[in-house]
mmCIF file as Biopython writes it, N, C-alpha, C and O atoms, coordinates in Angstrom:
data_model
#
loop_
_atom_site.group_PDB
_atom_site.id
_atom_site.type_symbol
_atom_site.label_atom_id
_atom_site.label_alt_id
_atom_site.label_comp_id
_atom_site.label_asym_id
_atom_site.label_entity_id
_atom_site.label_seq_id
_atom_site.pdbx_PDB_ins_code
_atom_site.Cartn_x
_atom_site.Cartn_y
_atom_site.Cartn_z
_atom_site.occupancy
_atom_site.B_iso_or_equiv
_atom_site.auth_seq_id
_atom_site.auth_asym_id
_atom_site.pdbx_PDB_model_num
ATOM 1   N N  . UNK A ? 1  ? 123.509 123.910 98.617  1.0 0.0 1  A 1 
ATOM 2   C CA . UNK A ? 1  ? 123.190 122.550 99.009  1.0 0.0 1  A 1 
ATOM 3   C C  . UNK A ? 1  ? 124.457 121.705 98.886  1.0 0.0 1  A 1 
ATOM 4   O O  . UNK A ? 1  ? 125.307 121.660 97.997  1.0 0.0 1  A 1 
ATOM 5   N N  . UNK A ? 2  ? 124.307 120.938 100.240 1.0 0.0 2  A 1 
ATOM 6   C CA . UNK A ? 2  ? 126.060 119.910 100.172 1.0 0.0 2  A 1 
ATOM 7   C C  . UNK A ? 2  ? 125.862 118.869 98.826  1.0 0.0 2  A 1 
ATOM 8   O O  . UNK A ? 2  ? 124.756 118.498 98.433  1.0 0.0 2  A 1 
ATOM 9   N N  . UNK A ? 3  ? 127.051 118.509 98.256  1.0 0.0 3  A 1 
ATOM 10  C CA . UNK A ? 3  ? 127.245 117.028 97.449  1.0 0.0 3  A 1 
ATOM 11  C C  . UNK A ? 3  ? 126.303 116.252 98.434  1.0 0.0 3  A 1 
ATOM 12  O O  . UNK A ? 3  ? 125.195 116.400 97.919  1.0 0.0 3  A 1 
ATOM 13  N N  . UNK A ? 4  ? 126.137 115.474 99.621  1.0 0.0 4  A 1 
ATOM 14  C CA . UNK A ? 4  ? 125.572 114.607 99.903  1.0 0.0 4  A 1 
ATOM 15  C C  . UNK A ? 4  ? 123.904 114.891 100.568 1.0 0.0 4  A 1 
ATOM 16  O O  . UNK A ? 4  ? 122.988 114.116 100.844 1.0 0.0 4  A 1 
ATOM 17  N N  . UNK A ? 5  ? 124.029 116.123 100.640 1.0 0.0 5  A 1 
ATOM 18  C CA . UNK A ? 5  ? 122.440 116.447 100.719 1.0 0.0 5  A 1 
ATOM 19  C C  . UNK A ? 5  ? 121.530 116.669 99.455  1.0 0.0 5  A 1 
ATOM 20  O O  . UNK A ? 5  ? 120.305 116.750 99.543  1.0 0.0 5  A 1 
ATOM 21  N N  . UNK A ? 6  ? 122.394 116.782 97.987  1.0 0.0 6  A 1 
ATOM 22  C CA . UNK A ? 6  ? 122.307 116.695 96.942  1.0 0.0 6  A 1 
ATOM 23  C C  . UNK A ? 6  ? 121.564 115.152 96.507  1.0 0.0 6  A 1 
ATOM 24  O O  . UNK A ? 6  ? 120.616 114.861 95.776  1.0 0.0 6  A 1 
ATOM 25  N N  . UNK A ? 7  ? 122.461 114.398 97.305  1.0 0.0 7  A 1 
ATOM 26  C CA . UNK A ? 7  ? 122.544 112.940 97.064  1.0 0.0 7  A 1 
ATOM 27  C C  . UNK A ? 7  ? 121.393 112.181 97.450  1.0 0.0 7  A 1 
ATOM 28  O O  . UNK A ? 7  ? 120.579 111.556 96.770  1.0 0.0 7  A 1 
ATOM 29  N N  . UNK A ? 8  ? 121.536 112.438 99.178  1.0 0.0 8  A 1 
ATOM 30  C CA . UNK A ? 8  ? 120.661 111.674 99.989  1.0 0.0 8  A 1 
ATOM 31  C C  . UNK A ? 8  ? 119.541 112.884 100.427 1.0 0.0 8  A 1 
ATOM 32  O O  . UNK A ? 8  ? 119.008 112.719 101.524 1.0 0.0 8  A 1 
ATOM 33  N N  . UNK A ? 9  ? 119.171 114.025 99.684  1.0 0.0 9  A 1 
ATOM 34  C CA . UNK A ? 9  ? 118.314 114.819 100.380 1.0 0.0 9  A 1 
ATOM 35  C C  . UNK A ? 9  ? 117.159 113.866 100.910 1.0 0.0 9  A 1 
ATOM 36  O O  . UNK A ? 9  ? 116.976 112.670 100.681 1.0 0.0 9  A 1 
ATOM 37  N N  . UNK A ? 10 ? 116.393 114.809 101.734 1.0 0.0 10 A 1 
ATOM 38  C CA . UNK A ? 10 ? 114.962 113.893 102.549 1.0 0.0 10 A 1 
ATOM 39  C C  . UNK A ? 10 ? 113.621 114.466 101.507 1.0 0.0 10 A 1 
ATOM 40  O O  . UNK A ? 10 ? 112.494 113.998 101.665 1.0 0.0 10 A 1 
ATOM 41  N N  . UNK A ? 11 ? 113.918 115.555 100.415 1.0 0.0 11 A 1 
ATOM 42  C CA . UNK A ? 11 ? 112.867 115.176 99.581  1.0 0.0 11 A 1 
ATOM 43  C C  . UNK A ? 11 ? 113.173 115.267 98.155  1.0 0.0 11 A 1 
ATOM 44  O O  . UNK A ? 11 ? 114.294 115.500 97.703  1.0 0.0 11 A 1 
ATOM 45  N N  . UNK A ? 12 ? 112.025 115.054 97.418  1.0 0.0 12 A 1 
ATOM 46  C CA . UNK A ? 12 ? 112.561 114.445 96.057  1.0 0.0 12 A 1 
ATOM 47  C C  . UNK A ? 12 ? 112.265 115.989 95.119  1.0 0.0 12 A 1 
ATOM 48  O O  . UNK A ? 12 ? 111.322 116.781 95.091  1.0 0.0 12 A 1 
ATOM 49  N N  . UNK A ? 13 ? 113.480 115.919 94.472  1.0 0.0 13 A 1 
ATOM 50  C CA . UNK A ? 13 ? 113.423 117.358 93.522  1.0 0.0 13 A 1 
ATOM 51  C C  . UNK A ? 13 ? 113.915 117.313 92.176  1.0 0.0 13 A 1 
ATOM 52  O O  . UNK A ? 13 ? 114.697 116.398 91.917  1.0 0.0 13 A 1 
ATOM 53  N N  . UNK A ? 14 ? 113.682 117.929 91.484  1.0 0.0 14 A 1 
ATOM 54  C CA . UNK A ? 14 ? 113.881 117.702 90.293  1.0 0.0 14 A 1 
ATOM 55  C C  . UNK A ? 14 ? 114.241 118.830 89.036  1.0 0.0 14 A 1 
ATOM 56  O O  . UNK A ? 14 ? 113.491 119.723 88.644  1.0 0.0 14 A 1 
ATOM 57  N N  . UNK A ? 15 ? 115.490 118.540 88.579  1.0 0.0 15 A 1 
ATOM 58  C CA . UNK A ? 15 ? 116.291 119.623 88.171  1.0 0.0 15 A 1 
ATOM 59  C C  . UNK A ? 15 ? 116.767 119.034 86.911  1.0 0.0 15 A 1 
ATOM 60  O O  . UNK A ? 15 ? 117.595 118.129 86.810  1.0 0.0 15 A 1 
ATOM 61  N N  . UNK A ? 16 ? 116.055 119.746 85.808  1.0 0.0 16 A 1 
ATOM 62  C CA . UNK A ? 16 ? 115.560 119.507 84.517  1.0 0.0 16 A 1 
ATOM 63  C C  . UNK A ? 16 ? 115.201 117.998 84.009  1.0 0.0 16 A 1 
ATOM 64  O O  . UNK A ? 16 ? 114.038 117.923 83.614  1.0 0.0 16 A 1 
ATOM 65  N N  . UNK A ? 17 ? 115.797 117.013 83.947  1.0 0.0 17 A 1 
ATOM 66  C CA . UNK A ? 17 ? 115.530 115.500 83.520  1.0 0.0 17 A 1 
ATOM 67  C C  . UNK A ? 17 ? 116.472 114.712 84.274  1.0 0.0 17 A 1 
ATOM 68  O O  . UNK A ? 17 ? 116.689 113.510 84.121  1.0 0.0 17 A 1 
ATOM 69  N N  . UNK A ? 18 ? 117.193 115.756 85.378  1.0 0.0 18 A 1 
ATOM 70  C CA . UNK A ? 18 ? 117.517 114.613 86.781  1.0 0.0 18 A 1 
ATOM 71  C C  . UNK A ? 18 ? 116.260 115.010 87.721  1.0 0.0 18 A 1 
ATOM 72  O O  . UNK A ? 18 ? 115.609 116.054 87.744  1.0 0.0 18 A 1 
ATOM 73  N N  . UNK A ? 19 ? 116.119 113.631 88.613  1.0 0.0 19 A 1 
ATOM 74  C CA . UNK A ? 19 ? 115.613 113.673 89.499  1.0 0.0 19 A 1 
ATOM 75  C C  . UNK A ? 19 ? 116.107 113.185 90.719  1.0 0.0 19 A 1 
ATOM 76  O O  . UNK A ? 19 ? 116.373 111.984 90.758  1.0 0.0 19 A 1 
ATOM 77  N N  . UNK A ? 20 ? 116.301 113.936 91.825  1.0 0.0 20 A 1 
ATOM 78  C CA . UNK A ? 20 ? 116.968 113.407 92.826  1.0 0.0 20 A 1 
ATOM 79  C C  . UNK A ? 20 ? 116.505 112.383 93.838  1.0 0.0 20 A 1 
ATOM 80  O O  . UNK A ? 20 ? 115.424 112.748 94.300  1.0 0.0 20 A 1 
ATOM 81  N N  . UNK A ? 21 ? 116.717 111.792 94.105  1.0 0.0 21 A 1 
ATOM 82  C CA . UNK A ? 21 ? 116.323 110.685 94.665  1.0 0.0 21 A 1 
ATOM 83  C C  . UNK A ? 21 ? 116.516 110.702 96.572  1.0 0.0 21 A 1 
ATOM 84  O O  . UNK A ? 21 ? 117.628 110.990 97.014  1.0 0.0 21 A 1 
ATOM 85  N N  . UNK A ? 22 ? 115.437 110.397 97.494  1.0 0.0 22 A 1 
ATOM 86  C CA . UNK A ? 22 ? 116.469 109.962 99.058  1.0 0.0 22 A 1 
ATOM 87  C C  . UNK A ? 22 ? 117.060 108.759 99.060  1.0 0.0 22 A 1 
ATOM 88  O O  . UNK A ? 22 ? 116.886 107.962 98.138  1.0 0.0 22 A 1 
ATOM 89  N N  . UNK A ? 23 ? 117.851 108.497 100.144 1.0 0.0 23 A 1 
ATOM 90  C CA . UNK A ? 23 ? 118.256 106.720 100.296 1.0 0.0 23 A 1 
ATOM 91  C C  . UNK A ? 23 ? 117.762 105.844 99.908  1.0 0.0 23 A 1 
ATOM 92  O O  . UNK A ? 23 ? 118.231 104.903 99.267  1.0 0.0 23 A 1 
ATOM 93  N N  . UNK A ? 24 ? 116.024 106.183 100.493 1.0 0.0 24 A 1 
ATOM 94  C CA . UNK A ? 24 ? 115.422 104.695 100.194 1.0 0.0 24 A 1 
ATOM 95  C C  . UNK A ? 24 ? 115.194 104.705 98.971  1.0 0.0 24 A 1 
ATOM 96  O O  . UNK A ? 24 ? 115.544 103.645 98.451  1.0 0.0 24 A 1 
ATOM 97  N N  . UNK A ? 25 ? 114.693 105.546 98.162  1.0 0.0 25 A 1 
ATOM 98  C CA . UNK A ? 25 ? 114.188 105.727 96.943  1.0 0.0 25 A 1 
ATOM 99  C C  . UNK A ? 25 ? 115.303 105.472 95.864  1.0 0.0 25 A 1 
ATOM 100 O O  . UNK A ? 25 ? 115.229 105.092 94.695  1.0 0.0 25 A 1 
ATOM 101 N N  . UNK A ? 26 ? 116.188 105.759 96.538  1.0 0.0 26 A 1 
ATOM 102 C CA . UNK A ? 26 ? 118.030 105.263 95.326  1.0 0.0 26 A 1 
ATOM 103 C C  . UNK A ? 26 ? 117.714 104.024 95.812  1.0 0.0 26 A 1 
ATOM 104 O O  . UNK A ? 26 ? 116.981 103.519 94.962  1.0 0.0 26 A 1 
ATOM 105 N N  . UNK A ? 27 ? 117.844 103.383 96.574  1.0 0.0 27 A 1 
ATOM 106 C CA . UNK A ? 27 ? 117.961 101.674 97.231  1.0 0.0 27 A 1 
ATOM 107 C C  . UNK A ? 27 ? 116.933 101.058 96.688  1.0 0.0 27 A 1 
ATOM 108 O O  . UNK A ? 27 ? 117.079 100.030 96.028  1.0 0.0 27 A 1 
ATOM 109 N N  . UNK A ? 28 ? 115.726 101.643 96.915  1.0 0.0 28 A 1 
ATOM 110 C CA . UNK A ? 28 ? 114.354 100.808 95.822  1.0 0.0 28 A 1 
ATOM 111 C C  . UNK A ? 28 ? 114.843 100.747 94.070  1.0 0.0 28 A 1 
ATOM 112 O O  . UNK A ? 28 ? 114.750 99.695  93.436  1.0 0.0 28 A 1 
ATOM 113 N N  . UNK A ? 29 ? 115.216 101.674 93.621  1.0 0.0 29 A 1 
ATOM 114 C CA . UNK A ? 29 ? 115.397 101.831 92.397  1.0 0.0 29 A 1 
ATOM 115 C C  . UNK A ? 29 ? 116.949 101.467 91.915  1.0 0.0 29 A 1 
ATOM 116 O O  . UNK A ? 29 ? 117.304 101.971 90.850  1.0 0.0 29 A 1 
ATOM 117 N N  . UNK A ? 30 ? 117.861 100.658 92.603  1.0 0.0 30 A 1 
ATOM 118 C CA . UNK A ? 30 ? 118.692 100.108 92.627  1.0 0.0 30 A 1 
ATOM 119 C C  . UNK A ? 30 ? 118.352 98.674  92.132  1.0 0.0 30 A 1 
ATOM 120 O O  . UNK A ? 30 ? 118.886 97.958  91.285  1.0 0.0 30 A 1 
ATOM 121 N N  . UNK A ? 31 ? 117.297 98.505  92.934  1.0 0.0 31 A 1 
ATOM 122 C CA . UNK A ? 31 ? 116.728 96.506  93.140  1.0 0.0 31 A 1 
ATOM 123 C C  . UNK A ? 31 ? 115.679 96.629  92.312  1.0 0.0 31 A 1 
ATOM 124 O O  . UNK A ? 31 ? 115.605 95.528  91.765  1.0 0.0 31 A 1 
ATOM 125 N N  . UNK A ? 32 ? 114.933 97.229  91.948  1.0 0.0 32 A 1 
ATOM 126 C CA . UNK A ? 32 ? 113.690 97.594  91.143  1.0 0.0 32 A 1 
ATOM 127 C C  . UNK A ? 32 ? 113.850 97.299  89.494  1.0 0.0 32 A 1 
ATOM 128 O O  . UNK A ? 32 ? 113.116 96.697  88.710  1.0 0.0 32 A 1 
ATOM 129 N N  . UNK A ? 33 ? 115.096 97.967  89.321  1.0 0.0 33 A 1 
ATOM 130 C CA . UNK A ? 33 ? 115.565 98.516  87.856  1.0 0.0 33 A 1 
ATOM 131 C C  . UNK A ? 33 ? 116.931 97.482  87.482  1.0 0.0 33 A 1 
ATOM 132 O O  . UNK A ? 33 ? 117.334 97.478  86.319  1.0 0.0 33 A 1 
ATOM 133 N N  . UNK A ? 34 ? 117.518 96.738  88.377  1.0 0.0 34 A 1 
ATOM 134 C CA . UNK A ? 34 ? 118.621 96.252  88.149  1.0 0.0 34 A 1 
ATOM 135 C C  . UNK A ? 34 ? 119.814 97.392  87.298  1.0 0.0 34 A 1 
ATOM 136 O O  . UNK A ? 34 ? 120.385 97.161  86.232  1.0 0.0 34 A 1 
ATOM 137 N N  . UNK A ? 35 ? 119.939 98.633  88.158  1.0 0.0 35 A 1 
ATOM 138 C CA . UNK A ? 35 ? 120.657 99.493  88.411  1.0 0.0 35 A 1 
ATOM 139 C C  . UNK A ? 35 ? 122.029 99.194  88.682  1.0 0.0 35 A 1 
ATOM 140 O O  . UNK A ? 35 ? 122.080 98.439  89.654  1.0 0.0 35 A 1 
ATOM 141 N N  . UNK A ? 36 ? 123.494 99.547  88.102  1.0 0.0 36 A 1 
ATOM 142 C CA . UNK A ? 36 ? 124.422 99.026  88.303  1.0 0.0 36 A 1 
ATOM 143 C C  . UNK A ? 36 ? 125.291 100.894 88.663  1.0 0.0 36 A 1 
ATOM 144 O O  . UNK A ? 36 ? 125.785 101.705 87.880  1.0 0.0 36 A 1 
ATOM 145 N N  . UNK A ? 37 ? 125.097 100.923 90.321  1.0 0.0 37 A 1 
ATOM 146 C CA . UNK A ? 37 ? 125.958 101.700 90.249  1.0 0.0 37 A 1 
ATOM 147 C C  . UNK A ? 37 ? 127.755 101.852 89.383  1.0 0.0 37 A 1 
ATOM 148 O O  . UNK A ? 37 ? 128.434 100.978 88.844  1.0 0.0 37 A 1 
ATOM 149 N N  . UNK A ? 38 ? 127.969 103.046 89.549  1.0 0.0 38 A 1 
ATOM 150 C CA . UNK A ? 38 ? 129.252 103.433 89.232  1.0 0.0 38 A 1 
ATOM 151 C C  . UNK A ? 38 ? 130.104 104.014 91.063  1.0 0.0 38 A 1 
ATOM 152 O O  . UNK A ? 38 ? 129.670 104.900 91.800  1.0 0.0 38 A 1 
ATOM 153 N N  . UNK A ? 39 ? 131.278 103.184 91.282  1.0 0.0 39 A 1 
ATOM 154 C CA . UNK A ? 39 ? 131.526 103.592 92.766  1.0 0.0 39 A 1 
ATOM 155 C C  . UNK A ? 39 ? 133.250 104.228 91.593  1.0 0.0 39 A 1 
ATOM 156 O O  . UNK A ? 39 ? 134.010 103.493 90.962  1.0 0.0 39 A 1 
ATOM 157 N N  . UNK A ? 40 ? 133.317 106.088 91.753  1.0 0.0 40 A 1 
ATOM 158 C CA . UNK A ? 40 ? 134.486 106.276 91.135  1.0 0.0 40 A 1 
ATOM 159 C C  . UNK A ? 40 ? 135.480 106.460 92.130  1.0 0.0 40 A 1 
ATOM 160 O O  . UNK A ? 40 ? 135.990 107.547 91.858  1.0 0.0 40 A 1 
ATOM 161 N N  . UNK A ? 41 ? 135.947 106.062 92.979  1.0 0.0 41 A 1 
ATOM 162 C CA . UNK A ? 41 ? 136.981 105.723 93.894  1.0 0.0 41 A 1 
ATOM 163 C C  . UNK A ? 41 ? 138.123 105.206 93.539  1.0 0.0 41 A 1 
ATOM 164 O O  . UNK A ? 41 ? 138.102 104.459 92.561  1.0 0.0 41 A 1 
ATOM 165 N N  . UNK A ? 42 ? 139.439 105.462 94.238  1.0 0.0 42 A 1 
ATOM 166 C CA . UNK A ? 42 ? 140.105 104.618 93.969  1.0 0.0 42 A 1 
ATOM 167 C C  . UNK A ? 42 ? 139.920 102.822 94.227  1.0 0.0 42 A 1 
ATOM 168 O O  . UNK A ? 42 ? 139.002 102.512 94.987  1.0 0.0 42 A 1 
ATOM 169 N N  . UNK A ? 43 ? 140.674 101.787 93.682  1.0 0.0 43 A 1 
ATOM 170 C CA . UNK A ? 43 ? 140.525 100.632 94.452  1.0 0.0 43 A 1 
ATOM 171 C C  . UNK A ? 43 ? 140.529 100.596 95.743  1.0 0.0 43 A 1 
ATOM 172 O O  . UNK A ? 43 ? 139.521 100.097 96.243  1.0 0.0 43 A 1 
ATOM 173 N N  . UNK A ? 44 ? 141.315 100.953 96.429  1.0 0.0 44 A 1 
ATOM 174 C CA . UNK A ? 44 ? 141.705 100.805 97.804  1.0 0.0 44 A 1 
ATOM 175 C C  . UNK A ? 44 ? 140.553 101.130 98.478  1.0 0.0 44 A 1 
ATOM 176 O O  . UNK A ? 44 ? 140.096 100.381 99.342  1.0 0.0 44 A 1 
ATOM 177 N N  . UNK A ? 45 ? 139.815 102.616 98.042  1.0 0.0 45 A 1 
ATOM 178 C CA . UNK A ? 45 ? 138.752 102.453 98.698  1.0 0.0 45 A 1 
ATOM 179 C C  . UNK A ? 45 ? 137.422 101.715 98.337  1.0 0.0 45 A 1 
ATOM 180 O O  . UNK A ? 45 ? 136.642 101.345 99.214  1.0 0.0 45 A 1 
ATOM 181 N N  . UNK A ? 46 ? 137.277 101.585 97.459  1.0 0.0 46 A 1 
ATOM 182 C CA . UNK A ? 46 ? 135.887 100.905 97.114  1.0 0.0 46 A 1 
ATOM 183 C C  . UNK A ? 46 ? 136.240 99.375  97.569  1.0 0.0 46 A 1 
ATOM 184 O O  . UNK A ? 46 ? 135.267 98.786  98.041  1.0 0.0 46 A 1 
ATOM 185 N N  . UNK A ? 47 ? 137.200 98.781  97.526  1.0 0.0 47 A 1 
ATOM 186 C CA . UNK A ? 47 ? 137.811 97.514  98.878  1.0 0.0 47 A 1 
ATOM 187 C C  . UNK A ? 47 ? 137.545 97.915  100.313 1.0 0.0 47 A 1 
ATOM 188 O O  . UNK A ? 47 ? 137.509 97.160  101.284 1.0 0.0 47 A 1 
ATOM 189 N N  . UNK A ? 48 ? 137.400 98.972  100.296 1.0 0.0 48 A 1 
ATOM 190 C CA . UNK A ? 48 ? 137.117 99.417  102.132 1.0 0.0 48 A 1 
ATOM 191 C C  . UNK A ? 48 ? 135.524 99.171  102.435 1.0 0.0 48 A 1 
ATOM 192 O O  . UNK A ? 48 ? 135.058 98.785  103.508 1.0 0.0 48 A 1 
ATOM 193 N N  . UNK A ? 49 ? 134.803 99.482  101.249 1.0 0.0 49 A 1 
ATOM 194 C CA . UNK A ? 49 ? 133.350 99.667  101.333 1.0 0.0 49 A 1 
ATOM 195 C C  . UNK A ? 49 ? 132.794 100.155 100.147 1.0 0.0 49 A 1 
ATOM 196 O O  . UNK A ? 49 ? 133.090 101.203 99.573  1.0 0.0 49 A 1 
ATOM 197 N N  . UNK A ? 50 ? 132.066 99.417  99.862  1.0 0.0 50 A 1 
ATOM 198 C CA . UNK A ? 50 ? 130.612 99.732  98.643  1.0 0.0 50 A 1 
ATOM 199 C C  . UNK A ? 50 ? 129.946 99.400  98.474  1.0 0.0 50 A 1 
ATOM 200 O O  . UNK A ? 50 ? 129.959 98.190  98.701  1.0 0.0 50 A 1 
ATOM 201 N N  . UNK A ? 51 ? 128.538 99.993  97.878  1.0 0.0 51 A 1 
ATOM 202 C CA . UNK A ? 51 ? 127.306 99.811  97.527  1.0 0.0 51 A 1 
ATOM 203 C C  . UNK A ? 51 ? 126.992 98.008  96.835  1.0 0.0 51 A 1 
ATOM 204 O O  . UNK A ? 51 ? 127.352 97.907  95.662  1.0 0.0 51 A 1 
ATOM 205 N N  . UNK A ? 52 ? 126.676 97.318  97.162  1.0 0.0 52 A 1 
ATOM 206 C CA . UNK A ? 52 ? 126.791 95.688  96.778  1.0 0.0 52 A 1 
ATOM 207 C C  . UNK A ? 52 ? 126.227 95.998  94.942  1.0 0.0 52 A 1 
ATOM 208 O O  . UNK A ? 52 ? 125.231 96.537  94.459  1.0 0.0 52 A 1 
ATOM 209 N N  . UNK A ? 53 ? 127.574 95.272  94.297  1.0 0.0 53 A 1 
ATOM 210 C CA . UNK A ? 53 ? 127.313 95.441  92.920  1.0 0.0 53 A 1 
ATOM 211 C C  . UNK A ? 53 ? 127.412 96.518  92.194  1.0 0.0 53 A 1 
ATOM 212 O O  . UNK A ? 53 ? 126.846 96.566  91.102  1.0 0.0 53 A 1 
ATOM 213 N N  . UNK A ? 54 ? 128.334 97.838  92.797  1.0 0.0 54 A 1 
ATOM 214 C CA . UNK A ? 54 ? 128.999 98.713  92.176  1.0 0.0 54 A 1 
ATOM 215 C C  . UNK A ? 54 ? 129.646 98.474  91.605  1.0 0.0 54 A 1 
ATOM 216 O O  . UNK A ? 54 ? 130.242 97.407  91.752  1.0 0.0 54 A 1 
ATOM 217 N N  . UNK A ? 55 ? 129.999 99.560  90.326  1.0 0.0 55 A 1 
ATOM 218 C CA . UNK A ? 55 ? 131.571 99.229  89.706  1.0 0.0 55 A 1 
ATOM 219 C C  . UNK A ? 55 ? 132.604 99.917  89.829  1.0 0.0 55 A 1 
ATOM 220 O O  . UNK A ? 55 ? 132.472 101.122 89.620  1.0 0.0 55 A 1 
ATOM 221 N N  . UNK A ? 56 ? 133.854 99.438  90.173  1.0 0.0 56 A 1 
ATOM 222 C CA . UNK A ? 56 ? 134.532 100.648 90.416  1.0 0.0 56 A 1 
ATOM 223 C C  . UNK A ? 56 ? 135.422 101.011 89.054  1.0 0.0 56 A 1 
ATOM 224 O O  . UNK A ? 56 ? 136.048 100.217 88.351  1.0 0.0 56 A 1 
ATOM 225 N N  . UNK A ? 57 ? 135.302 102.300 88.915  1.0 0.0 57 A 1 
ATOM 226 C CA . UNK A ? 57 ? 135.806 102.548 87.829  1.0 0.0 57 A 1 
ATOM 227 C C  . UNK A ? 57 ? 136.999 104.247 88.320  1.0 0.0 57 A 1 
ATOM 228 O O  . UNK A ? 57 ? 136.593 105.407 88.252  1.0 0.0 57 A 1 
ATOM 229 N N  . UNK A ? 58 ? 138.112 103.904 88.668  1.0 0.0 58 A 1 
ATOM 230 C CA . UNK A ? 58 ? 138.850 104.595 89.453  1.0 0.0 58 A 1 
ATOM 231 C C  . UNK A ? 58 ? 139.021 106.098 88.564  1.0 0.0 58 A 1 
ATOM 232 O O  . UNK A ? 58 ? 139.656 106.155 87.511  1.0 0.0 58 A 1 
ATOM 233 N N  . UNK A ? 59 ? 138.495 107.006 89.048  1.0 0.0 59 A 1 
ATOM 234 C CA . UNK A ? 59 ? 138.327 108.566 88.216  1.0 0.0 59 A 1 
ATOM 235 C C  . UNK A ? 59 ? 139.948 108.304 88.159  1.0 0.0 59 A 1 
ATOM 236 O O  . UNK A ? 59 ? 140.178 107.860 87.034  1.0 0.0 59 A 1 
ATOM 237 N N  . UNK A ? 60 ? 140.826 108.373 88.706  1.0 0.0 60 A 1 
ATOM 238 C CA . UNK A ? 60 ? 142.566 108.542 88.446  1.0 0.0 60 A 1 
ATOM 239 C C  . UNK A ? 60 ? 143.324 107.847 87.727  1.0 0.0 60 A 1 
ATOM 240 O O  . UNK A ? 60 ? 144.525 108.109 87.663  1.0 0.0 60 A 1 
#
């Protein structure tokens, strides 16, 4: 299974005390939970585009 079919699969699965989530169901539970993604990008990119109210916290 890809990283982003991992991510955004189309159904919900669950692999020990993660549960994977689809789009909408990450996006509901984003606004639901007051959820503060983590965007680990460099700056440059998370300035190009991100999730509204990510943090970027640059893995490098």
């Amino acid at each position: 299974m890809s990283f982003l079919s991992t991510l955004f699969g189309k159904k919900e699965e669950t692999a020990g005390n993660i549960t994977i989530l689809n789009k909408n169901e990450y996006a509901t539970q984003i606004v639901a939970n007051n959820i503060k993604p983590f965007d680990v990008r460099t700056p440059s990119e998370y300035n190009s585009g991100h999730i509204k109210n990510a943090i970027n916290v640059d893995f490098f």
